[in-house]
C-alpha positions as CSV (number, residue, x, y, z in Angstrom):
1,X,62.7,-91.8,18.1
2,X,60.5,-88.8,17.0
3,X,58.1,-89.3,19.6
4,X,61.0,-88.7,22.0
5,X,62.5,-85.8,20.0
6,X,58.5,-83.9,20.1
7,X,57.9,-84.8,23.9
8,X,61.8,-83.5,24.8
9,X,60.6,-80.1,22.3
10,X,57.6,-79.8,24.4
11,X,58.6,-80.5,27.9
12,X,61.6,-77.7,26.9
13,X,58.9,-75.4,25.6
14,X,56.8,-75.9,28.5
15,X,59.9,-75.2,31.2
16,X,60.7,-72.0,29.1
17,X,56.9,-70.9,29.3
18,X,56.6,-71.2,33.0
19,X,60.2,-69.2,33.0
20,X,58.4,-66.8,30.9
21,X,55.5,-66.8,33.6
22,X,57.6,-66.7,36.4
23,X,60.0,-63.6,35.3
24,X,56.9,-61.9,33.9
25,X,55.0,-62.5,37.7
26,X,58.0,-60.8,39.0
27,X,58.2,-58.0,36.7
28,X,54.7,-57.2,37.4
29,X,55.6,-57.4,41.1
30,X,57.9,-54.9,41.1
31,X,56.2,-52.7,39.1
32,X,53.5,-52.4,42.0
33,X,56.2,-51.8,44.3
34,X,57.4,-48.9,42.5
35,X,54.0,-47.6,42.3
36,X,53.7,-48.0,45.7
37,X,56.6,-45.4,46.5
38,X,55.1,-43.3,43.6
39,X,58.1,-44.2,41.1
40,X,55.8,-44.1,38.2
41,X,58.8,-44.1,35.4
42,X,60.6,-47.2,37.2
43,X,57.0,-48.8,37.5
44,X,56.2,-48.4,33.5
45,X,59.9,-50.0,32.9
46,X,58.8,-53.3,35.2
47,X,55.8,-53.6,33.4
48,X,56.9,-53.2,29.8
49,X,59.2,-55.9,30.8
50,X,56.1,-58.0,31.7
51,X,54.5,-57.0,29.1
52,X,57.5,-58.2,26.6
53,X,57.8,-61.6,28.0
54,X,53.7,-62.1,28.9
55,X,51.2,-59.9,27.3
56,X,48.0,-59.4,29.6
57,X,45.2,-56.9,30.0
58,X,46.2,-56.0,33.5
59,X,49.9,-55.2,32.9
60,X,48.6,-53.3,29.9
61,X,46.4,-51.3,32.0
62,X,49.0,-50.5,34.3
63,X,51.4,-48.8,31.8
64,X,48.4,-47.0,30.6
65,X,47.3,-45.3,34.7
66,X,51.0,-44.5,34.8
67,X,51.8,-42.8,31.7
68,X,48.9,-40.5,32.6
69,X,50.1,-39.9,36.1
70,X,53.2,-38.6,34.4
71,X,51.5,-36.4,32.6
72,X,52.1,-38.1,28.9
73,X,48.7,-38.4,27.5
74,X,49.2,-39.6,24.4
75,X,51.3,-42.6,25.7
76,X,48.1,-43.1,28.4
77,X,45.7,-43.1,25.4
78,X,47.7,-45.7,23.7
79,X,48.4,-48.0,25.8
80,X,44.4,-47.5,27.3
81,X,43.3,-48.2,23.7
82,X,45.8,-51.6,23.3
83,X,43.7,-52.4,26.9
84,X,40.1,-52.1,25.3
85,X,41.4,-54.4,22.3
86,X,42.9,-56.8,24.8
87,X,40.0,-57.2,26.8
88,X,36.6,-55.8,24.8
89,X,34.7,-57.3,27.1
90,X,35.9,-55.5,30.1
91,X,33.3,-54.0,32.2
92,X,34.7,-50.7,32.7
93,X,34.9,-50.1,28.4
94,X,32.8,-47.6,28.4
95,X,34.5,-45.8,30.7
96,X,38.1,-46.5,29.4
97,X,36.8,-45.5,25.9
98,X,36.0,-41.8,27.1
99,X,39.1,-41.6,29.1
100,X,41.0,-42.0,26.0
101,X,38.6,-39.2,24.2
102,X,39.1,-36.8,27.1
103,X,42.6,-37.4,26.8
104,X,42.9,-35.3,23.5
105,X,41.2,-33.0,24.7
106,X,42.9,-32.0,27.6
107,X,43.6,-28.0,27.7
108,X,47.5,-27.5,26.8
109,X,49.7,-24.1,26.2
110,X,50.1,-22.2,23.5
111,X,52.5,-19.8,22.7
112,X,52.9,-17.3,19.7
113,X,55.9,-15.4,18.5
114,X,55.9,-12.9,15.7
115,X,58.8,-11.9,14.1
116,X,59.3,-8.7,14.6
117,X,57.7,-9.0,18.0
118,X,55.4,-6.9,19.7
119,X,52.8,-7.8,17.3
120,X,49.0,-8.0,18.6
121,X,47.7,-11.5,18.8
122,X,43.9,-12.6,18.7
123,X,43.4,-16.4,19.4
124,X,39.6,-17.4,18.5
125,X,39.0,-13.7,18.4
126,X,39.7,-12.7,21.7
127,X,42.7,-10.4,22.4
128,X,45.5,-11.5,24.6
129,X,48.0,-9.3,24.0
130,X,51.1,-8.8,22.1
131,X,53.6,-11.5,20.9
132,X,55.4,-13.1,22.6
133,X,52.2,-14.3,24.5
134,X,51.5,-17.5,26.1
135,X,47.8,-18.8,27.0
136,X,46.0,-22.1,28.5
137,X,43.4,-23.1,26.2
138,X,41.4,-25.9,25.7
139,X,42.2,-29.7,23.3
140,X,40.9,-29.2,20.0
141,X,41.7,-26.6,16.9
142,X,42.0,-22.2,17.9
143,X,42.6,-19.9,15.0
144,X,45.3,-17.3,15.5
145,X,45.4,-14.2,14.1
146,X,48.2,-11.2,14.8
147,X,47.3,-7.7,14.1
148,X,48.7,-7.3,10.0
149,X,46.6,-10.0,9.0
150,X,47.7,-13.6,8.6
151,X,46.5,-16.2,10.3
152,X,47.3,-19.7,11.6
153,X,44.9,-23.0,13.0
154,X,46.6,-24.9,15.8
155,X,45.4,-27.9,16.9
156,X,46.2,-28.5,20.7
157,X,46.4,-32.3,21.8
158,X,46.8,-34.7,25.1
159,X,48.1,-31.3,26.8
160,X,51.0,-31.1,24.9
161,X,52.2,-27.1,24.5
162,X,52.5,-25.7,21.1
163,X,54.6,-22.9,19.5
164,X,53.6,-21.0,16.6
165,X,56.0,-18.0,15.1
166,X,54.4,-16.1,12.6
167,X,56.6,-13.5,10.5
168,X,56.1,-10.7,8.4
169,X,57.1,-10.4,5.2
170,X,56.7,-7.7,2.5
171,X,56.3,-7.7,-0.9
172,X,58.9,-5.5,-2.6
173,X,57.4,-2.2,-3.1
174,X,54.8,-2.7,-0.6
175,X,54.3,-0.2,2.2
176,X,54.9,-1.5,5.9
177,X,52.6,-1.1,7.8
178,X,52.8,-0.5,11.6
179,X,51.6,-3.2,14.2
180,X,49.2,-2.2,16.7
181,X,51.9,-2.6,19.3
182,X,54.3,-0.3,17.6
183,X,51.3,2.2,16.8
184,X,51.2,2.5,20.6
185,X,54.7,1.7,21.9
186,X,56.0,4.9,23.4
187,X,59.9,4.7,22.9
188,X,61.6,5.4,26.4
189,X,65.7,4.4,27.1
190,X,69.2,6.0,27.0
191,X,70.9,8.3,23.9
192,X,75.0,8.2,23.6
193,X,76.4,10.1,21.2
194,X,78.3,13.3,19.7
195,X,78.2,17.0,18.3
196,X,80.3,19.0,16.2
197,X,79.9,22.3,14.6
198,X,80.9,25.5,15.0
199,X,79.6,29.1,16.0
200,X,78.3,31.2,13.0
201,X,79.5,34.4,13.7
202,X,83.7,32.6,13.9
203,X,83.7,32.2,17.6
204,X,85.3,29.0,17.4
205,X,84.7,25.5,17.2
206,X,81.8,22.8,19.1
207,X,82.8,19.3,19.6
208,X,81.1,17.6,22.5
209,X,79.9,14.2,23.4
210,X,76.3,13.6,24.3
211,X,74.5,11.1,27.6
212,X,70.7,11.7,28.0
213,X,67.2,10.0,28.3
214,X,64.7,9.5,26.0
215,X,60.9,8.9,26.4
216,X,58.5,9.1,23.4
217,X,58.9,12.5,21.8
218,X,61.2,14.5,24.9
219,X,64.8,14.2,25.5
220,X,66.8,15.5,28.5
221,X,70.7,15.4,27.5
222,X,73.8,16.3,29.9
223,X,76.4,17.6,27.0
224,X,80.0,18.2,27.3
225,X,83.1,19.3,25.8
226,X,84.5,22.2,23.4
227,X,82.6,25.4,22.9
228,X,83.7,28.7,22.0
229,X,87.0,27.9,23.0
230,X,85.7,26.9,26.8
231,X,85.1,23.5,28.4
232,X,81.6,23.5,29.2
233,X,78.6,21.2,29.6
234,X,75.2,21.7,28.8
235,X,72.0,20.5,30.7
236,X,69.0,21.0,28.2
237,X,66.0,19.4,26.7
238,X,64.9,18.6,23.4
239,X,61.0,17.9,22.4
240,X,60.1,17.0,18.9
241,X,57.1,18.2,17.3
242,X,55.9,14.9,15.9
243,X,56.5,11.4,16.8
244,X,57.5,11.0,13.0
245,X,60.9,9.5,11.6
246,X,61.4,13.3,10.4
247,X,60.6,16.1,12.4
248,X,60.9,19.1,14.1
249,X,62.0,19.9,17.5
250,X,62.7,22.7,19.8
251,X,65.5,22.7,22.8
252,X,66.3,24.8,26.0
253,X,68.3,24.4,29.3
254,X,71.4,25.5,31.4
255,X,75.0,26.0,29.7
256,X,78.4,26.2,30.9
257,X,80.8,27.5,28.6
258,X,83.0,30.1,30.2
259,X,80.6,31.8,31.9
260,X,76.6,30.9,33.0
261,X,73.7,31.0,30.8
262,X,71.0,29.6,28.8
263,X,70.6,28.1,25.7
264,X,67.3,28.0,23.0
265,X,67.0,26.7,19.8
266,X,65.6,24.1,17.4
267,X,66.5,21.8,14.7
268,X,65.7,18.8,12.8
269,X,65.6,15.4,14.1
270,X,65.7,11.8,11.8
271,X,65.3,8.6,13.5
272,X,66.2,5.2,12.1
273,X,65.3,2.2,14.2
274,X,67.9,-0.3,12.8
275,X,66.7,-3.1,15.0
276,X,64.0,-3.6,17.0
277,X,65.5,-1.8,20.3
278,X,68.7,-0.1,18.6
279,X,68.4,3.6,16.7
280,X,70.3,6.2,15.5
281,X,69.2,9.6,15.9
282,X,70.6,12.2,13.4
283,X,70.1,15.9,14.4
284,X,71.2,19.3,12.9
285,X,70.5,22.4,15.0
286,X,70.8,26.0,15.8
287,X,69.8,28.4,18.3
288,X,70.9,31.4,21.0
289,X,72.7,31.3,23.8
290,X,73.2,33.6,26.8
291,X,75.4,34.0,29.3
292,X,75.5,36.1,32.7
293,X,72.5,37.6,32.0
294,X,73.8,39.6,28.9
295,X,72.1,38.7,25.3
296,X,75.1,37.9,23.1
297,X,73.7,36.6,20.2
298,X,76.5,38.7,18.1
299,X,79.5,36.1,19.8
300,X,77.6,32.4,20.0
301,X,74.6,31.3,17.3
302,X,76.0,27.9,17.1
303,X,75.4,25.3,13.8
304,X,75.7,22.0,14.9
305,X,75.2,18.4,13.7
306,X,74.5,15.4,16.5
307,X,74.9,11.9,15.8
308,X,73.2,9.4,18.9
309,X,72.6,6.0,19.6
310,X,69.4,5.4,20.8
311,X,69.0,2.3,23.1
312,X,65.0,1.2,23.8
313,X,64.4,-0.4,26.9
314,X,60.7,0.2,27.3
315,X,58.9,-3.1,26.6
């Protein structure tokens, strides 16, 4: 009786084992079929399946040429090493065991953002330009550096991209310094804004709102509303001193404001960058103005006070 119960066990183990074989033969089949018509993902799923039911060097190998026709490296140099253990005595070994070497070393992206941006980036001491900045290099570890100083080692592996994001931060009390990008970075966009005051000699009141252009240190405003009791508009210029948060500036242009003329004056500008491409611009100002060709410097020496919004939109 147990003679008959270990042959039954072993002709049912044999029958499953040739099922085994069989399914795993046409598993293995249709992964070559899809790699005839180039379906590289659909042929890797075949032969894992083979694989799973009949473990052989061949459908190892298989999985290991498609995962690095799609480009996954790491998977390729997996499944390439799994092929030298299966079959160490292959004669293409050698060959196999630098594939898998020059695997990890194949060139991949990396890209480095710096918080606030702009910042200068050096990756194994050569420039390439300010964050964010993306560059091709080569498998293996590059030292990053951005222009205030810290630094970061990335390794780069099987082609796979990397992102680094390197951020400032300040000790309290500590003076910030300028990045080389914001040393240089002339700022150019559009001012909105308002003005209020009044004339000094009690000529009435000044309340006008304010659309102009900025780029680095000059300003060109159109300006309109209430002067002197007139509707006007203004057309005039404005060109600071210094490129300082604080400083000095002098203004000129065409007015409107009952009559024709020109203006002149100066003032003090203060500009606060709240975020990177948003400002405010606080001014206070007085000058001359004249109108149809007669000085009247005894009816309009205006005092005024200009708030602006200052939007950046040079990169």
């Amino acid at each position: 009786m147990r003679c008959q119960i270990v042959i039954a066990l072993a002709v049912s183990s044999g029958v499953a084992w040739a099922d085994a074989r069989e399914d795993a033969r046409r598993e293995f089949a249709d992964g070559q079929a899809a790699d005839a018509r180039s379906d590289y993902a659909a042929a890797i799923e075949h032969y894992l399946r083979a694989n799973d039911l009949v473990p052989h060097p061949f459908t190892t190998y298989n999985i290991a040429v498609d995962y690095e026709r799609l480009g996954q490296l790491r998977e390729a140099a997996t499944w390439y090493a799994r092929y030298l253990e299966q079959a160490p005595t292959t004669k293409d070994g050698s060959r196999i065991a630098s594939l898998v070497q020059e695997l990890a070393q194949r060139p991949g992206t990396l890209t480095v953002r710096t918080l606030p941006p702009g910042a200068r980036v050096t990756i194994d001491d050569r420039d390439v330009g300010p964050a964010p900045v993306t560059q091709t290099v080569g498998g293996g570890q590059h030292h990053v550096r951005v222009d205030w100083g810290e630094t970061r080692d990335v390794i780069i592996r099987y082609g796979e991209p990397a992102d680094l994001t390197l951020t400032r931060v300040l000790q309290p009390g500590a003076p910030q310094q300028p990045t080389e990008a914001e040393k240089h970075h002339r700022p150019a966009g559009w001012l909105f804004g308002v003005a209020g005051g009044a004339d000094m000699r009690g000529n009435g009141g000044i309340l006008t709102s304010d659309l102009g252009i900025r780029y680095s240190i000059a300003d060109l405003m159109f300006r309109t509303g209430e002067a002197h009791g007139f509707t006007g508009f203004d057309i005039v210029g404005r060109v600071a001193l210094s490129g300082a948060r604080l400083a000095p500036y002098v203004t000129g242009g065409y007015v409107y404001a009952g009559g024709k003329g020109v203006a002149a004056g100066g003032g003090l500008r203060y500009d606060w960058m709240i975020y990177p491409r948003l400002g405010v611009s606080l001014m206070v100002e007085s000058g001359l103005r004249y109108f149809g060709g007669d000085m009247t410097t005894s009816a309009f020496v205006p005092l005024t006070a200009t708030a602006e919004l200052f939007l950046d939109t040079n990169e």
